[in-house]
C-alpha positions as CSV (number, residue, x, y, z in Angstrom):
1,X,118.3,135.7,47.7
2,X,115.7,134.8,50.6
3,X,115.1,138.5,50.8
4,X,114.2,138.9,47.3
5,X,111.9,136.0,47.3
6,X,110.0,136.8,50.5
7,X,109.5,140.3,48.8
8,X,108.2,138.7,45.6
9,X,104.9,137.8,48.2
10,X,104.7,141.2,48.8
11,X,104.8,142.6,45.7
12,X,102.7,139.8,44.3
13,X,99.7,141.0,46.6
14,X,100.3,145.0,45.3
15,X,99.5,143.7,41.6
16,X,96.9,141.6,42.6
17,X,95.0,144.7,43.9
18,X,94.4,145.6,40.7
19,X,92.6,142.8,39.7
20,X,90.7,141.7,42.0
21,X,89.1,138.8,41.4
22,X,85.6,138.3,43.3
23,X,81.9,137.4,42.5
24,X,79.6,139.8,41.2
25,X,79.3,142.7,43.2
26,X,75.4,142.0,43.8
27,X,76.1,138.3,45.1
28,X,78.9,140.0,47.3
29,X,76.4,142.7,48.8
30,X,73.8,140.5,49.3
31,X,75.7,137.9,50.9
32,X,78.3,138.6,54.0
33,X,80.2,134.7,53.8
34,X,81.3,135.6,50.4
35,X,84.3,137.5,50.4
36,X,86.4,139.2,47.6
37,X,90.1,138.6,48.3
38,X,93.3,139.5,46.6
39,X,93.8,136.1,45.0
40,X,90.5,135.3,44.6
41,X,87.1,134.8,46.3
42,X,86.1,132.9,49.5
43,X,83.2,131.1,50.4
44,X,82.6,130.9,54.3
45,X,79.8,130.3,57.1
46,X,77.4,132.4,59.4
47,X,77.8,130.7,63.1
48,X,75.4,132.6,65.3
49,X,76.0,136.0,63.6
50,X,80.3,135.2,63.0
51,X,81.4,134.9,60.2
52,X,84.3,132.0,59.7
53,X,86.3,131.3,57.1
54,X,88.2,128.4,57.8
55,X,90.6,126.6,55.9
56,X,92.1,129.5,54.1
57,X,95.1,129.0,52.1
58,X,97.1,131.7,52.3
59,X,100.6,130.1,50.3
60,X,100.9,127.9,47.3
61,X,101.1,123.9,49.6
62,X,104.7,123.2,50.0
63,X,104.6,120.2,48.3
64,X,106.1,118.8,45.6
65,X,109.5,121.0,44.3
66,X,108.1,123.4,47.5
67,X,108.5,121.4,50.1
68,X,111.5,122.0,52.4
69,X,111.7,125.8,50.5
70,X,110.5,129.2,51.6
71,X,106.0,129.6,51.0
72,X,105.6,130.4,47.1
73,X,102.3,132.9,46.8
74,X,99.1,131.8,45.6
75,X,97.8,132.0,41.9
76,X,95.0,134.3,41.5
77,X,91.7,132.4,40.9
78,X,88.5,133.3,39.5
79,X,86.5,130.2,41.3
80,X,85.8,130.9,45.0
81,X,87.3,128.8,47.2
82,X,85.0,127.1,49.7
83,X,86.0,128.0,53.2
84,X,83.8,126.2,55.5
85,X,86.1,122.9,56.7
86,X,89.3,123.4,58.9
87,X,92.5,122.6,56.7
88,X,94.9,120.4,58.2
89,X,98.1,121.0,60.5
90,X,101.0,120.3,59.5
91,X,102.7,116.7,60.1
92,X,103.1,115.9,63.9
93,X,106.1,114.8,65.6
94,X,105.7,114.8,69.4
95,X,107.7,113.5,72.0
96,X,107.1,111.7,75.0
97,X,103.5,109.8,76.1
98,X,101.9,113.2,77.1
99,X,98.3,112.7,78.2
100,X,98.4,108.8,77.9
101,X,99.8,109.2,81.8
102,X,97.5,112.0,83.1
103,X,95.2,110.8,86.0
104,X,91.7,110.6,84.3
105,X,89.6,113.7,85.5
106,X,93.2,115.7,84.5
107,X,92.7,113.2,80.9
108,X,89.5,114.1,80.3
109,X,90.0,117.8,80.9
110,X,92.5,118.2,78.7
111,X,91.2,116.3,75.9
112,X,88.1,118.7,76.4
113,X,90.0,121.5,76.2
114,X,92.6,121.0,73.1
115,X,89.6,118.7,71.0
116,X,91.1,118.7,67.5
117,X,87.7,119.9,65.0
118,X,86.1,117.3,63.3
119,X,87.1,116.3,59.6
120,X,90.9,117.1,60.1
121,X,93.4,114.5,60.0
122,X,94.9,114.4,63.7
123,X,98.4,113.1,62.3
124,X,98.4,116.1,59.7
125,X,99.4,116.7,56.5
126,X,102.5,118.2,54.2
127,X,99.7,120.6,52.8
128,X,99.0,122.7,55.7
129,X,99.6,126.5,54.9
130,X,95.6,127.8,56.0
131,X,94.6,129.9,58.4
132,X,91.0,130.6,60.2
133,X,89.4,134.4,60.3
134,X,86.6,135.1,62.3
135,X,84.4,138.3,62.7
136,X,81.3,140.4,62.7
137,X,81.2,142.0,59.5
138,X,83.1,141.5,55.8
139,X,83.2,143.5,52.1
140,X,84.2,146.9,51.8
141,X,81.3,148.7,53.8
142,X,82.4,146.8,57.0
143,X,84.5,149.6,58.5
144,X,88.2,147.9,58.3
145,X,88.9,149.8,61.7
146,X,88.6,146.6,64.2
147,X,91.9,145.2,65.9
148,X,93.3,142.3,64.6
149,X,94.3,139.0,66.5
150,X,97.1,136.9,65.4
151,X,97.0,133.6,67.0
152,X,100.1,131.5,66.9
153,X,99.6,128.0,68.1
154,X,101.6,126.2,71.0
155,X,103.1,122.8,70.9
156,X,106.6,123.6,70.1
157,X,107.7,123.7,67.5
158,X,107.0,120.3,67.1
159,X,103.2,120.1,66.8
160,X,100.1,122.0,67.2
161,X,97.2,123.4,65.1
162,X,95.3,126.7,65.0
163,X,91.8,125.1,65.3
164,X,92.3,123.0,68.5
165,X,88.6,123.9,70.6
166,X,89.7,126.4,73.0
167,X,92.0,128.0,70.5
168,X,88.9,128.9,68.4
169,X,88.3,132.7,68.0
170,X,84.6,132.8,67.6
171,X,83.9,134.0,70.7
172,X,86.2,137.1,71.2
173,X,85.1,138.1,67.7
174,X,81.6,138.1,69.0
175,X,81.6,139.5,72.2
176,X,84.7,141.5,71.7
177,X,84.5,142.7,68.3
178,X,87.6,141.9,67.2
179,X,89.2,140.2,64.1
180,X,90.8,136.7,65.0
181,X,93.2,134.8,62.9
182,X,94.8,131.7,63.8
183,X,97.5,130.5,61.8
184,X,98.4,126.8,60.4
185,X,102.4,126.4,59.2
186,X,105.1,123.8,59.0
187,X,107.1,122.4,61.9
188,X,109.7,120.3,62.9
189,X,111.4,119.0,60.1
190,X,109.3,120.3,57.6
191,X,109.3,123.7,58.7
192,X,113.0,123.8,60.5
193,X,115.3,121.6,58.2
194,X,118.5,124.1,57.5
195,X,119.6,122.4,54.4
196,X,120.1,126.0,53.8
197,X,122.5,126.3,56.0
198,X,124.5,123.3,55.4
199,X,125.2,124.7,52.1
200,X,123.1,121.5,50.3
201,X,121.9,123.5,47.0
202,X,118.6,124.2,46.1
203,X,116.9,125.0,49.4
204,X,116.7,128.6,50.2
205,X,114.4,129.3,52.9
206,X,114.5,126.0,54.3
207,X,116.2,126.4,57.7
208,X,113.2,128.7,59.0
209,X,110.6,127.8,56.3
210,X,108.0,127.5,59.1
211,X,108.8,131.1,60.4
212,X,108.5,132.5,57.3
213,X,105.3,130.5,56.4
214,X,103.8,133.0,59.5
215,X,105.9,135.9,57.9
216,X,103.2,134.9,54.6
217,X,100.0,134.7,57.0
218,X,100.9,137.9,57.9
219,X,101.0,139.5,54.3
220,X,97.8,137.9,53.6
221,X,96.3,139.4,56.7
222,X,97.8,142.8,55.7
223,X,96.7,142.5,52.1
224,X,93.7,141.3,52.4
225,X,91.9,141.7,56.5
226,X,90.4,145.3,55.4
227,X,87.6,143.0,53.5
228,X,86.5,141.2,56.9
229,X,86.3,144.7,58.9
230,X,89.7,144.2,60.5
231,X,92.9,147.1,60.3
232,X,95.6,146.1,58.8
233,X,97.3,149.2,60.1
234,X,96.4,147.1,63.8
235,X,97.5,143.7,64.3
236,X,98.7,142.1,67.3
237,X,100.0,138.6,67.5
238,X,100.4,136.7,70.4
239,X,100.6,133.3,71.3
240,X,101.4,130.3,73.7
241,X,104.2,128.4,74.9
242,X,105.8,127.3,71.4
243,X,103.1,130.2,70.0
244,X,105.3,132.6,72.4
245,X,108.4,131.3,71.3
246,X,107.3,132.0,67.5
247,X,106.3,135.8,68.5
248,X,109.7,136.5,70.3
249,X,111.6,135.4,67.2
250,X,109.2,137.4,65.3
251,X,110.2,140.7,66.9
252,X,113.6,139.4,65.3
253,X,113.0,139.3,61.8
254,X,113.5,142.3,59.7
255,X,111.1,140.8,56.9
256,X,108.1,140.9,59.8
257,X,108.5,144.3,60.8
258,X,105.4,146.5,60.0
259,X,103.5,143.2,59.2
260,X,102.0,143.5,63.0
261,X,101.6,146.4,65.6
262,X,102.0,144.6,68.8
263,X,102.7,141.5,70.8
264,X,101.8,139.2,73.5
265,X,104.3,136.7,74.5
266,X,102.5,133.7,76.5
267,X,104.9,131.1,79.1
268,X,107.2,131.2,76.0
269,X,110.1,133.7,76.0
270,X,112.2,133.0,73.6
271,X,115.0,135.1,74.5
272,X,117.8,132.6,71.8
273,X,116.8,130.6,68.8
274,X,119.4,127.6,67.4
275,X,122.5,128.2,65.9
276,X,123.8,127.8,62.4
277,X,126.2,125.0,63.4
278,X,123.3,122.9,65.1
279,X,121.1,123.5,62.4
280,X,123.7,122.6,59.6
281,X,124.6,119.5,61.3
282,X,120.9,118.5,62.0
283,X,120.2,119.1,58.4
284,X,123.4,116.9,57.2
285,X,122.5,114.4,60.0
286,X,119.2,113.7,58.6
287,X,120.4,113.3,54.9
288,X,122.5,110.6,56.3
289,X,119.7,108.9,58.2
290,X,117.2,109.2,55.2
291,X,119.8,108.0,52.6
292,X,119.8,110.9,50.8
293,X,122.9,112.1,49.1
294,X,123.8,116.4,49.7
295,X,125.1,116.5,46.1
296,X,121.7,114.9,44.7
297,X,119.5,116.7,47.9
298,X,117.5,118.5,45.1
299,X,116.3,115.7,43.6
300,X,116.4,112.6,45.7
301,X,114.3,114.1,49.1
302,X,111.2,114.6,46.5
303,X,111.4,110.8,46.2
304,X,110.9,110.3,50.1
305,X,107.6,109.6,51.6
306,X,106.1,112.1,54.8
307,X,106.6,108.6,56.9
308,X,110.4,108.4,55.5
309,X,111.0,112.0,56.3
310,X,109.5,111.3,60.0
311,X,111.1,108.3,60.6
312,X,114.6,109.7,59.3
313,X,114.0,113.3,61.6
314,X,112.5,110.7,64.8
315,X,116.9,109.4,64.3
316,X,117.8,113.1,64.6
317,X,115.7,114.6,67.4
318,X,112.4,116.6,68.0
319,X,114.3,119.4,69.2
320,X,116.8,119.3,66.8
321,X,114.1,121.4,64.5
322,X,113.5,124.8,65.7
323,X,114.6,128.3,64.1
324,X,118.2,128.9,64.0
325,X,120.2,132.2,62.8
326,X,120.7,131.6,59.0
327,X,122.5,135.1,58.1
328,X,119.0,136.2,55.4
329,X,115.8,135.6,57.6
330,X,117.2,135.5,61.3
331,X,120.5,137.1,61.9
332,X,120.8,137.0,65.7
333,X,119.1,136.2,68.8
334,X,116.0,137.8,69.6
335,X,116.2,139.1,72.8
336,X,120.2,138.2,73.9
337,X,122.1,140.1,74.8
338,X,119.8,142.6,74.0
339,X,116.2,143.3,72.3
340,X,116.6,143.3,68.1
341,X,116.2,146.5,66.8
342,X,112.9,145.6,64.6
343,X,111.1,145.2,67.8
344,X,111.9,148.9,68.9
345,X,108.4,150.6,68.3
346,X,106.3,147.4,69.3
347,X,104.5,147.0,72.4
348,X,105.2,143.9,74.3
349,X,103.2,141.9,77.0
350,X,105.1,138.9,78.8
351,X,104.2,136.4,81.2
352,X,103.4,132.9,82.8
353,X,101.3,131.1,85.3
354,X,102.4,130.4,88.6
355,X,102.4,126.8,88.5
356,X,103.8,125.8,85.1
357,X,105.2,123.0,85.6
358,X,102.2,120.9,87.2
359,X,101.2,120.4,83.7
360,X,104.3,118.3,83.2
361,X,104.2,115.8,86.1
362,X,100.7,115.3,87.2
363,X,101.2,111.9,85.3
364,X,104.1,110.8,87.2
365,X,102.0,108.7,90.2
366,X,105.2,109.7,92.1
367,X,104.8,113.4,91.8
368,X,102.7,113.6,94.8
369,X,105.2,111.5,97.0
370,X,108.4,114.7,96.7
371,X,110.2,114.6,99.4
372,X,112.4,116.8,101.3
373,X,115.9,115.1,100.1
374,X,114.2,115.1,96.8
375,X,113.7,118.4,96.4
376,X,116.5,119.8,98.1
377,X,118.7,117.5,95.4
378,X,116.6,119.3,92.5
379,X,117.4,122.6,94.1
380,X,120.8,122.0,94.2
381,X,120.9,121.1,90.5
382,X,119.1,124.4,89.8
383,X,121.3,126.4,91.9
384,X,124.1,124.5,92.9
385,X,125.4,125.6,96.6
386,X,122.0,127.7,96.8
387,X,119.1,124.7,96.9
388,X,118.0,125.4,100.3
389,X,117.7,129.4,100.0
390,X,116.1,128.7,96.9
391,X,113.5,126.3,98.6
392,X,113.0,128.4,101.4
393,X,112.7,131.9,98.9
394,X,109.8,130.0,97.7
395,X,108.0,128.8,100.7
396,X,108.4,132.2,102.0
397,X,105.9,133.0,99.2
398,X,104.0,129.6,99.3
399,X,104.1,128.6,102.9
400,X,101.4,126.2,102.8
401,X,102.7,124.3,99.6
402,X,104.3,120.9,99.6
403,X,107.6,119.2,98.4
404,X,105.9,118.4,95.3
405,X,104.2,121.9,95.2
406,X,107.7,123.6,96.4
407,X,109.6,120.9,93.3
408,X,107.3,122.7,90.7
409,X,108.5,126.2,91.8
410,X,112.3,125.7,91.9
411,X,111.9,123.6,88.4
412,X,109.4,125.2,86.3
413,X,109.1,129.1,87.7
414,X,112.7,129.5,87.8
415,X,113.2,128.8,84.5
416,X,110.1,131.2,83.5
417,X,111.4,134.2,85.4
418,X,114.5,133.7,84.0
419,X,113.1,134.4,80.3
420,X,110.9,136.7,81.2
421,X,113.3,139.2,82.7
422,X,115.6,138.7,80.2
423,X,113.3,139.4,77.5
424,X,111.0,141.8,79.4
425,X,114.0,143.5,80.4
426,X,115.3,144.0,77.1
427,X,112.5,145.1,75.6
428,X,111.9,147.8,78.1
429,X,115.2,149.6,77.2
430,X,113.4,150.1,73.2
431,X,110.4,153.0,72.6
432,X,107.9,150.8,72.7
433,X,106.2,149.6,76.3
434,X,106.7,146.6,78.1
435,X,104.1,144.8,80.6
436,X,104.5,142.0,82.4
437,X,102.4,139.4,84.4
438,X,101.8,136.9,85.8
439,X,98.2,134.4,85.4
440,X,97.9,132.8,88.9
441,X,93.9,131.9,89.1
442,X,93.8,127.9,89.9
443,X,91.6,125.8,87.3
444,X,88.6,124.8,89.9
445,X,88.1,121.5,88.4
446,X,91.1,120.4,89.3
447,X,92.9,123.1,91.6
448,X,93.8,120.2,94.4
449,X,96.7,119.0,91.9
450,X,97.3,121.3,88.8
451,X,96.8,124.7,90.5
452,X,97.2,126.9,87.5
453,X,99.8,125.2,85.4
454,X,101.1,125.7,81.8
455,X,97.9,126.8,79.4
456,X,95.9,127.6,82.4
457,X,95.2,131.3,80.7
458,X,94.0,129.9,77.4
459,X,90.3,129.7,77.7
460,X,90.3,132.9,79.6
461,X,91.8,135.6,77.5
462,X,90.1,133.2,74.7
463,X,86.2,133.6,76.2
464,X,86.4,129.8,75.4
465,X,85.6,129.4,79.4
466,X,82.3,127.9,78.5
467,X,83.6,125.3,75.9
468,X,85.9,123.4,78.6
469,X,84.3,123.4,81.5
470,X,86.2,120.3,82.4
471,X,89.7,122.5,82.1
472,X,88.7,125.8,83.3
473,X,85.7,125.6,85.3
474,X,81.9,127.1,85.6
475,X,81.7,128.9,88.5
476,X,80.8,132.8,89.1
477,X,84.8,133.1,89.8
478,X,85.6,131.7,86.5
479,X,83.5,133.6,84.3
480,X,84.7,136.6,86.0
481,X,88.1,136.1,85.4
482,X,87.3,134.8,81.8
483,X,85.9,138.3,81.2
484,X,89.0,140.1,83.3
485,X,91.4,138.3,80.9
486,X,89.7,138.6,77.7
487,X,89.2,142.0,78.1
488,X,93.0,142.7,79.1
489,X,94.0,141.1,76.0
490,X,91.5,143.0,73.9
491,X,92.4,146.3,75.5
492,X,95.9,145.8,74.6
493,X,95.5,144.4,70.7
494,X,93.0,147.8,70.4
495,X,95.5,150.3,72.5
496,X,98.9,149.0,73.3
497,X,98.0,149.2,76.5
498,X,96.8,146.3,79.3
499,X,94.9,148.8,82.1
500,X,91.2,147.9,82.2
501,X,88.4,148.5,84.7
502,X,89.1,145.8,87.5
503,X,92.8,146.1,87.7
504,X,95.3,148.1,90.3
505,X,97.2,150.4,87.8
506,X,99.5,148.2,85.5
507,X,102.4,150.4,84.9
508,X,105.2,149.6,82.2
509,X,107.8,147.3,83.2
510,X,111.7,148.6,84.3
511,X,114.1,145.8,84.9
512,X,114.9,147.7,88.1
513,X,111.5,147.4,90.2
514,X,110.0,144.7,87.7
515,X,106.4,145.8,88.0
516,X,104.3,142.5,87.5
517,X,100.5,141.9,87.3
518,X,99.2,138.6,89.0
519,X,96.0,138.2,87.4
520,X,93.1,136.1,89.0
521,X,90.0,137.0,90.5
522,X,92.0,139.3,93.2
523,X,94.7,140.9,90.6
524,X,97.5,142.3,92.5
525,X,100.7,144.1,91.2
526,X,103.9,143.1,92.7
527,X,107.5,144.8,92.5
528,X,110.5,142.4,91.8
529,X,108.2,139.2,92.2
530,X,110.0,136.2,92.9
531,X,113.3,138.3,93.1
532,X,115.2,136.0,96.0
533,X,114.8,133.2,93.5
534,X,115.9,135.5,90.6
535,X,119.0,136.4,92.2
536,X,120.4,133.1,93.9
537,X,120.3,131.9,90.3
538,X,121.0,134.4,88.1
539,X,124.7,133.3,87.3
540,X,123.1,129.7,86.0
């Protein structure tokens, strides 16, 4: 049934092309921020020679009878549709005090970097199926031959929106003429509620509603990107964290296949998604904590306020809401025990940053203090019998680092090389080629304690050095790896391949030698990087 009504989308832009509703063709000529869609015309800005169109809807708002059910395609509309304000993200639900405990140069350099943009509602909002385009040129004279970008946000799947500041696409559009998307969608129990799954009728869709609310983006991007000069035979997505998470189980699901052309998984392999049995007793576990009946489900959750449905998930569980297998829209593991077949003939770039999990406990005043018993017992629990070899595989590589320092590696970059190989592994045994890296250039502002930890890469491969100086820095090195990275991800979105002028050769991964690019202002390519580590743990 899900298949039928995520086709309906499809085959409701393929009518739509002919009638195409748009302004006059004059006004259209005559003026670039007016675009002629498939379901009607938009109205965006000129920002220093981009155009933006922000705040696009690309689904009807899941709202209503929609909400907690698969994206419903928009009504064609005569009226254009004024594209000029960020729409909202969906409803937050975080976890933990996050930056509240950050020292206060670490504070004020992240809250530089991920500024939410003005006139959006920080706490979000039920209504949030939009996405952002940028680029040079729009209407049909604009070529339609530039690479598109995908952007998939991080934060889980929890929180996150597509218009955060260094998410923000203006600049690669500019000075990389490309086509940049970001994408707004549900989450967390909005987006991930398998009432499906639990059998409660009336809900079809609802399990993974958030994954097929990008599955939708990407229609309207391959219905409709030709009209801002972008291919909608080339599309890459790629994304962050939760954002990589959301590509890997992308490459899983038959209904996305063809929809994009490559992909760019970022510190977020996400080799498994949930299973059907967590997800049905999340979703039956969350009827009971909201009051809400199976048998009258239908009726009774449209009576429920956003707070309600929060406050009733907040019982449950932020992880508790993530994409699970629900035997119509994800019908295995991505990349376990081996690489889905829909990702065959797309080309795949993985990686992380070498200090990942800095990120996570620069705001424990502790931190710092690690010490040898300390890390030796976190070692242990990592690989148990193993600690010190796995310790000393690591201060082999980073002699001069510290307990804490040393803590970070066994924790965080064990767990990343983990996914990575696994899913970098995998895909290397399809058609399509596999790279692999690793971003290790430490963020100058604040390299004496964060090194370069999880979202270090952002601004770089973003050109977005300049807007957070704060997180990434200002100096000659900076900019020089800002135009190293942004140019590596360009190269592959055009080519589906990574090699650019500044680089050893990057040659496509093999899980035997494990070929890896660490990127920074001295790029080097090492063969089975952090492979004592790799091996002590592999069993765990």
């Amino acid at each position: 049934m899900i298949k039928t009504m995520r086709a309906s989308v499809g085959a409701a832009f393929a009518v739509l092309a002919t009638v195409a509703c748009s302004p006059s063709e004059d006004a259209e000529a005559s003026d670039p921020t007016i675009v002629s869609t498939l379901t009607g015309p938009l109205q965006g800005i000129d920002v220093d020679g981009v155009y933006e169109f922000r705040g696009v809807p690309y689904a009807q708002p899941p709202v209503g009878p929609l909400r907690f059910q698969a994206p419903a395609p928009r009504e064609p509309t005569d009226a254009p549709t004024l594209a000029t304000q960020y729409g909202e993200p969906c409803v937050q639900m975080r976890a933990g005090a996050g930056a509240a405990s950050y020292p206060p140069l670490v504070q004020a350099a992240m809250t530089e970097a991920f500024a939410p943009p003005a006139n959006v509602n920080p706490e979000g909002d039920e209504n949030c199926l939009v996405l952002n385009v940028y680029t040079q040129a729009t209407g049909p004279e604009s070529g339609a031959n530039r690479p598109v970008m995908v952007w998939l946000h991080g934060g889980g799947f929890s929180y996150g929106q597509a218009a955060l500041n260094i998410y923000q696409g203006h600049n690669l559009a500019k000075n990389h003429d490309v086509v940049f998307v970001g994408v707004n969608h549900r989450l967390n129990v909005f987006g991930f509620l398998g009432l499906d799954t639990a059998a409660v009728p009336g809900f079809e869709g609802s399990a993974n509603a958030g994954m097929l609310d990008i599955v939708a983006a990407l229609e309207w991007v391959n219905a409709n990107i030709d009209q801002f000069g972008g291919d909608p035979g080339n599309v890459t997505i790629f994304g962050q964290s939760g954002g990589g998470a959301k590509v890997s189980t992308l490459l899983a699901m038959p209904e996305a296949e063809g929809l994009f052309h490559r992909a760019i998984i970022q510190s977020g392999a996400g080799t498994r998604v949930g299973s059907s049995e967590d997800a049905g007793k999340a979703a039956l576990d969350f009827l009971t904590a909201a009051g809400v009946s199976p048998d009258n489900a239908a009726a009774d959750i449209q009576t429920l306020s956003t707070q309600e449905i929060l406050a009733a998930a907040s019982e449950i569980g932020t992880r508790s809401f993530r994409p699970s297998i629900d035997g119509a829209n994800i019908l295995r593991h991505p990349f376990v025990p081996d690489a889905a077949p829909s990702s065959a003939n797309v080309p795949v770039m993985i990686g992380f940053t070498s200090d990942e999990q800095t990120l996570y406990n620069v705001g424990n005043p502790e931190w710092l203090n690690t010490t040898e018993a300390q890390l030796l017992e976190a070692a242990e629990g990592v690989a148990p019998g193993n600690g010190q070899a796995l310790i000393d595989s690591y201060r082999e590589l980073y002699p001069d680092q510290s307990p804490a320092y040393l803590l970070m590696q066994v924790t965080g970059t064990t767990r990343q090389i983990h996914g990575a190989a696994q899913l970098a592994g995998a895909h290397a045994a399809m058609p399509a080629p596999t790279y692999a890296y690793v971003f290790s250039h430490p963020l100058p502002p604040q390299d004496f304690v964060l090194k370069s930890p999880h979202t270090a890469e952002i601004p770089y491969i973003m050109d977005n050095v300049g807007k957070s100086p704060l997180f990434a820095g200002a100096t000659a090195a900076d900019f020089a790896v800002e135009d190293l990275m942004s140019n590596i991800w360009v190269s592959f979105a055009r080519t589906g391949d990574p090699n650019v002028e500044g680089l050893p050769d990057w040659p496509q991964y093999d899980a035997e030698t494990r070929p890896t690019m660490f990127l920074s202002a001295d790029s080097q390519l090492v063969e089975r990087p952090y492979d004592k580590a790799l091996t002590l743990t592999v069993s765990n």
